[in-house]
Structures are given as C-alpha cells and as structure tokens.
C-alpha positions as CSV (number, residue, x, y, z in Angstrom):
1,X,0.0,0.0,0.0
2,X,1.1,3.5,-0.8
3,X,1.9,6.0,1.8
4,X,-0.6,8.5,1.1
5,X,1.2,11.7,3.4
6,X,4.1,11.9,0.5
7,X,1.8,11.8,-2.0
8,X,-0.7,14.4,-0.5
9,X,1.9,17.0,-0.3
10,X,3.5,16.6,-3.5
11,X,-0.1,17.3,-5.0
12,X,0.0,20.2,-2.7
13,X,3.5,21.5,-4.1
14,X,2.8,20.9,-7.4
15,X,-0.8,22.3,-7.5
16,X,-0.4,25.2,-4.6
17,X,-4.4,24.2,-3.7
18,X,-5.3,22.2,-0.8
19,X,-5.5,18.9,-1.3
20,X,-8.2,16.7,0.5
21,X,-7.4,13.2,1.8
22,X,-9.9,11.3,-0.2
23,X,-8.5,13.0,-3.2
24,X,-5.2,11.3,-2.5
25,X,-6.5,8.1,-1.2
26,X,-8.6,8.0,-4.6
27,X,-5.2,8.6,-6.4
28,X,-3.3,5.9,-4.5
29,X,-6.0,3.6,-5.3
30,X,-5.7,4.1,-9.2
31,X,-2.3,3.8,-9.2
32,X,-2.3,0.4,-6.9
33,X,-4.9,-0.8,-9.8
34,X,-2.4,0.0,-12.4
35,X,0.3,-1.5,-10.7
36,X,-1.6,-4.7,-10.2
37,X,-2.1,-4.9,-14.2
38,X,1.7,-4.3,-14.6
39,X,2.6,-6.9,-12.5
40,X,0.2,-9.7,-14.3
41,X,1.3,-8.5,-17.5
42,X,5.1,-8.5,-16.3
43,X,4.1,-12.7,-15.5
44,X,2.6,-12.8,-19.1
45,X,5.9,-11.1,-20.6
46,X,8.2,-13.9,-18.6
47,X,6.4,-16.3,-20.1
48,X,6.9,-15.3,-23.4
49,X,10.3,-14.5,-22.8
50,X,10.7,-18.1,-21.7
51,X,8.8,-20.0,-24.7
52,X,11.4,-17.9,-27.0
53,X,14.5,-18.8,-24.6
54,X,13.0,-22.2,-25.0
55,X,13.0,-22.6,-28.5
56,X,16.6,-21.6,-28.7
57,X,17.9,-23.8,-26.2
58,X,18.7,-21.3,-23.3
59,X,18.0,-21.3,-20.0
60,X,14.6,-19.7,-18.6
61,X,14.2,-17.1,-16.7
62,X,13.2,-17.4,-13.1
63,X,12.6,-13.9,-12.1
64,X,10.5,-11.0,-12.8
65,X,13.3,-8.6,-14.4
66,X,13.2,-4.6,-15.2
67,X,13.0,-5.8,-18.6
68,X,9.7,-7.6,-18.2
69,X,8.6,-4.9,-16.3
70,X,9.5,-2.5,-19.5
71,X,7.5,-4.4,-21.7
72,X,4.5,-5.0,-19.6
73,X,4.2,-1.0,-19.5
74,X,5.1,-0.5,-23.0
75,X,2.1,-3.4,-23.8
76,X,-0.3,-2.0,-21.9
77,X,0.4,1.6,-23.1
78,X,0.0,-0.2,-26.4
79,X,-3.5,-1.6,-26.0
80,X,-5.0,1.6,-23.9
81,X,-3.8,3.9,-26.9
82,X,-4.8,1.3,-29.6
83,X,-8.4,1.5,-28.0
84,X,-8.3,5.1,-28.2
85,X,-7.3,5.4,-31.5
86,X,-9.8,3.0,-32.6
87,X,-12.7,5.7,-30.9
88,X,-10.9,8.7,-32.8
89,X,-11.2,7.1,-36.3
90,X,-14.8,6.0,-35.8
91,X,-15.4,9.8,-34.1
92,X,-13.9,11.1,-37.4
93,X,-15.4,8.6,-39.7
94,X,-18.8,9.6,-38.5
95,X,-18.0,13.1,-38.7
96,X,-17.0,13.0,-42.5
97,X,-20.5,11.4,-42.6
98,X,-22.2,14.4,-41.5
99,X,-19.9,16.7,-43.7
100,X,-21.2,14.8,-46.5
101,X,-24.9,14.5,-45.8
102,X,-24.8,18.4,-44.8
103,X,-23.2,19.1,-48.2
C-alpha cells in the first residue's frame, strides 16, 4: 500500500491548492490498480520470454526482471492507446459522414 502523506503534499506543491485526503487516497488507489495490471502482465511477458529462450535452447528465466517490467508497461500503453485510437477514427469517420450529408 502507498503512503498516502508523501503523495498528499506533492499534489500540494505541485498544484499550490489544498489537497483533501480522499483525493489522495482516490489517487493511490488508481495507481495500486495500475500496478496490479503491470505486475500480471510483467508474468505474461516472462512467459513469453521463456517460450522464446525455450526454443533456442537457453535457459529460462526465473525472475521478474526490469526488462519484463519494460514491456508489460510498453504493452499495456499499447493496448490503452490502440483502443483510443480506434474511438478517434470512428469519431472522425462519423464526422465526414455528417460533412457529406450536410453538403
């Protein structure tokens, strides 16, 4: 769990407002959430890692490493702006739509 006192007066440094502790706690909590995913996909990431290392005859990995902690972050960040792309295009798609019936 996140020490929430740290966190509360770096929003408070940063921002110059007072900050209220549900504000932070809510914070904390997102960022525990998004921790959790990085952790399962970090798992997913060794195992890949290890079905490769497999195939070429090397030894597997054992632990966790910042490099499967790299790409769990970079694969998430993948997906989250893949799925917002996807809603821009069809936002613009539907948008030329209008354009063209207006016209």
């Amino acid at each position: 769990m996140l020490h929430w006192h740290p966190i509360k007066e770096l929003m408070h440094e940063l921002t110059g407002c007072n900050v209220e502790t549900t504000a932070v706690h809510e914070l904390t909590n997102y960022i525990e959430d998004e921790i959790k995913k990085v952790i399962i996909q970090s798992k997913i990431e060794l195992q890949e890692l290890n079905k490769l290392k497999k195939i070429q005859g090397l030894y597997q990995k054992h632990r966790i490493d910042k490099i499967c902690v790299f790409n769990a972050i970079k694969t998430i960040n993948a997906k989250s702006n893949a799925h917002l792309t996807q809603n821009c295009v069809g936002k613009v798609k539907e948008k030329r739509k209008e354009n063209i019936e207006v016209q």
